[in-house]
C-alpha positions in Angstrom: -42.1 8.2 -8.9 -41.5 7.5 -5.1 -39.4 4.5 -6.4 -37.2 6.6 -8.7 -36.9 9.4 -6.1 -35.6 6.7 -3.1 -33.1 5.4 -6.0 -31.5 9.0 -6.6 -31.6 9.9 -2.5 -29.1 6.3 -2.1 -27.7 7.3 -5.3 -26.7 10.7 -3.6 -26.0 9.5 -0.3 -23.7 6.6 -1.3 -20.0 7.8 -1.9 -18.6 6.7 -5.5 -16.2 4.3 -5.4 -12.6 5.3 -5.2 -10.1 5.0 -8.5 -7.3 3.3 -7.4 -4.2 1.9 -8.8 -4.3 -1.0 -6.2 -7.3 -2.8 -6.3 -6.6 -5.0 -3.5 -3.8 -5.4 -0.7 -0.7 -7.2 -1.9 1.3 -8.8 1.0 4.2 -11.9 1.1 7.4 -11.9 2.8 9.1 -8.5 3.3 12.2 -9.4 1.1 10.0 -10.4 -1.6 8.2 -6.6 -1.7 11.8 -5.2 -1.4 12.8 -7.2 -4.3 9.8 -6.2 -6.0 9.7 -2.5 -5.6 13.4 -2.2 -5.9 14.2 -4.3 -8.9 10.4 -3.9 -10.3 9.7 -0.1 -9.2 13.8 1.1 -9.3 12.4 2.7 -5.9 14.4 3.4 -3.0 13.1 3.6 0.9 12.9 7.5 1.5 10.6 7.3 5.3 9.8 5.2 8.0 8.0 5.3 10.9 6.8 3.3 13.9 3.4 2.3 13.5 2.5 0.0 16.9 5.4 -2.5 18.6 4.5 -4.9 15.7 4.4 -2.8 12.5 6.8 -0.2 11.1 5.3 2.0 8.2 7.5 2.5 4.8 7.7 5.0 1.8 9.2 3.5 -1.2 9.8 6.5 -4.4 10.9 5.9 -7.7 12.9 8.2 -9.6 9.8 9.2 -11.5 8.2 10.2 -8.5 5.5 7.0 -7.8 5.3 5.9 -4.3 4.1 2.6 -2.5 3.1 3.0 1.2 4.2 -0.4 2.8 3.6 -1.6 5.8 5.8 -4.2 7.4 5.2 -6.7 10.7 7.3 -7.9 13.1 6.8 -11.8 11.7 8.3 -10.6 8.4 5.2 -9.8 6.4 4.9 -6.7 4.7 1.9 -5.6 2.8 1.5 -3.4 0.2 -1.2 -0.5 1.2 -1.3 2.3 -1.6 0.8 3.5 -4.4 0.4 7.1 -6.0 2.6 9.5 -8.4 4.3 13.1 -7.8 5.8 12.1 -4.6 6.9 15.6 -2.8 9.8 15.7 -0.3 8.9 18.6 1.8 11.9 17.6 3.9 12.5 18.2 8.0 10.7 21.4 9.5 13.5 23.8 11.2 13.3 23.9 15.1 12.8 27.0 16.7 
Protein backbone atom coordinates (compact mmCIF):
# COMPACT_ATOMS: atom_id res chain seq x y z
CA UNK A 1 0.00 0.00 0.00
CA UNK A 2 2.86 2.50 1.04
CA UNK A 3 4.55 1.43 -2.22
CA UNK A 4 1.50 2.24 -4.45
CA UNK A 5 0.71 5.42 -2.53
CA UNK A 6 4.68 6.85 -3.03
CA UNK A 7 4.03 5.80 -6.87
CA UNK A 8 0.78 8.06 -7.19
CA UNK A 9 2.40 11.12 -4.94
CA UNK A 10 5.61 11.07 -7.99
CA UNK A 11 2.92 10.28 -10.35
CA UNK A 12 1.14 13.61 -9.19
CA UNK A 13 4.10 15.57 -8.59
CA UNK A 14 5.84 14.91 -11.96
CA UNK A 15 4.56 17.17 -14.84
CA UNK A 16 3.30 15.09 -18.02
CA UNK A 17 5.32 15.40 -20.80
CA UNK A 18 4.68 18.18 -23.28
CA UNK A 19 2.97 17.31 -26.95
CA UNK A 20 5.03 18.79 -29.25
CA UNK A 21 5.28 19.01 -33.00
CA UNK A 22 9.12 19.25 -32.66
CA UNK A 23 10.56 16.60 -30.81
CA UNK A 24 13.96 17.81 -30.87
CA UNK A 25 15.95 21.05 -31.95
CA UNK A 26 16.73 21.17 -35.60
CA UNK A 27 19.70 23.49 -36.45
CA UNK A 28 22.27 23.76 -39.87
CA UNK A 29 23.35 26.71 -41.66
CA UNK A 30 20.85 29.67 -41.68
CA UNK A 31 20.27 29.55 -45.49
CA UNK A 32 19.50 26.00 -45.32
CA UNK A 33 16.41 26.74 -42.61
CA UNK A 34 15.45 29.67 -44.95
CA UNK A 35 15.31 27.44 -47.78
CA UNK A 36 13.51 25.09 -45.77
CA UNK A 37 10.78 27.07 -44.26
CA UNK A 38 10.39 29.10 -47.29
CA UNK A 39 10.26 26.60 -50.06
CA UNK A 40 9.10 23.65 -47.52
CA UNK A 41 6.67 25.80 -45.12
CA UNK A 42 5.73 28.70 -48.14
CA UNK A 43 6.42 30.86 -44.85
CA UNK A 44 7.53 34.33 -44.84
CA UNK A 45 9.66 36.23 -41.89
CA UNK A 46 6.87 38.38 -40.10
CA UNK A 47 9.27 39.41 -36.63
CA UNK A 48 12.59 39.72 -35.36
CA UNK A 49 14.17 40.72 -32.47
CA UNK A 50 17.55 40.98 -30.73
CA UNK A 51 18.13 38.23 -28.57
CA UNK A 52 21.99 38.85 -27.04
CA UNK A 53 25.03 40.47 -29.35
CA UNK A 54 25.26 36.86 -30.90
CA UNK A 55 21.63 35.73 -31.61
CA UNK A 56 18.70 37.45 -33.30
CA UNK A 57 15.23 35.73 -32.70
CA UNK A 58 12.90 35.00 -35.88
CA UNK A 59 9.00 34.35 -36.62
CA UNK A 60 8.46 32.51 -39.73
CA UNK A 61 4.17 32.19 -40.71
CA UNK A 62 2.76 30.42 -43.35
CA UNK A 63 -0.21 31.43 -45.15
CA UNK A 64 -2.16 28.84 -43.12
CA UNK A 65 -1.21 30.35 -40.12
CA UNK A 66 1.78 27.76 -38.61
CA UNK A 67 4.73 29.46 -37.22
CA UNK A 68 8.45 28.36 -36.52
CA UNK A 69 10.29 30.30 -33.87
CA UNK A 70 14.02 30.44 -35.14
CA UNK A 71 16.78 31.42 -33.63
CA UNK A 72 19.80 32.49 -35.56
CA UNK A 73 23.79 33.13 -34.37
CA UNK A 74 26.18 35.37 -35.37
CA UNK A 75 28.51 32.29 -36.96
CA UNK A 76 25.55 31.53 -39.26
CA UNK A 77 23.75 28.77 -37.44
CA UNK A 78 20.17 29.00 -36.97
CA UNK A 79 18.17 26.53 -34.98
CA UNK A 80 14.88 25.71 -35.19
CA UNK A 81 13.13 26.12 -31.50
CA UNK A 82 9.22 25.58 -31.85
CA UNK A 83 6.65 25.57 -34.41
CA UNK A 84 2.71 26.02 -33.67
CA UNK A 85 -0.63 26.88 -35.75
CA UNK A 86 -3.16 30.00 -35.60
CA UNK A 87 -0.46 32.48 -35.62
CA UNK A 88 -2.26 35.94 -34.55
CA UNK A 89 -0.85 39.31 -35.73
CA UNK A 90 -1.97 41.62 -33.00
CA UNK A 91 0.10 44.19 -34.76
CA UNK A 92 2.05 47.60 -33.15
CA UNK A 93 0.34 49.06 -29.83
CA UNK A 94 -0.59 52.95 -30.54
CA UNK A 95 1.64 55.37 -28.54
CA UNK A 96 0.07 57.76 -26.31
Amino acid sequence: MRLRLTLVVLGLATPGLAQTPIAEMICGAHDEIVTRLTKGQRATLVGMGVRGPDAVMEIWQAADGDWTLVQSYANGQSCILAMGSDWADLGVPAEG
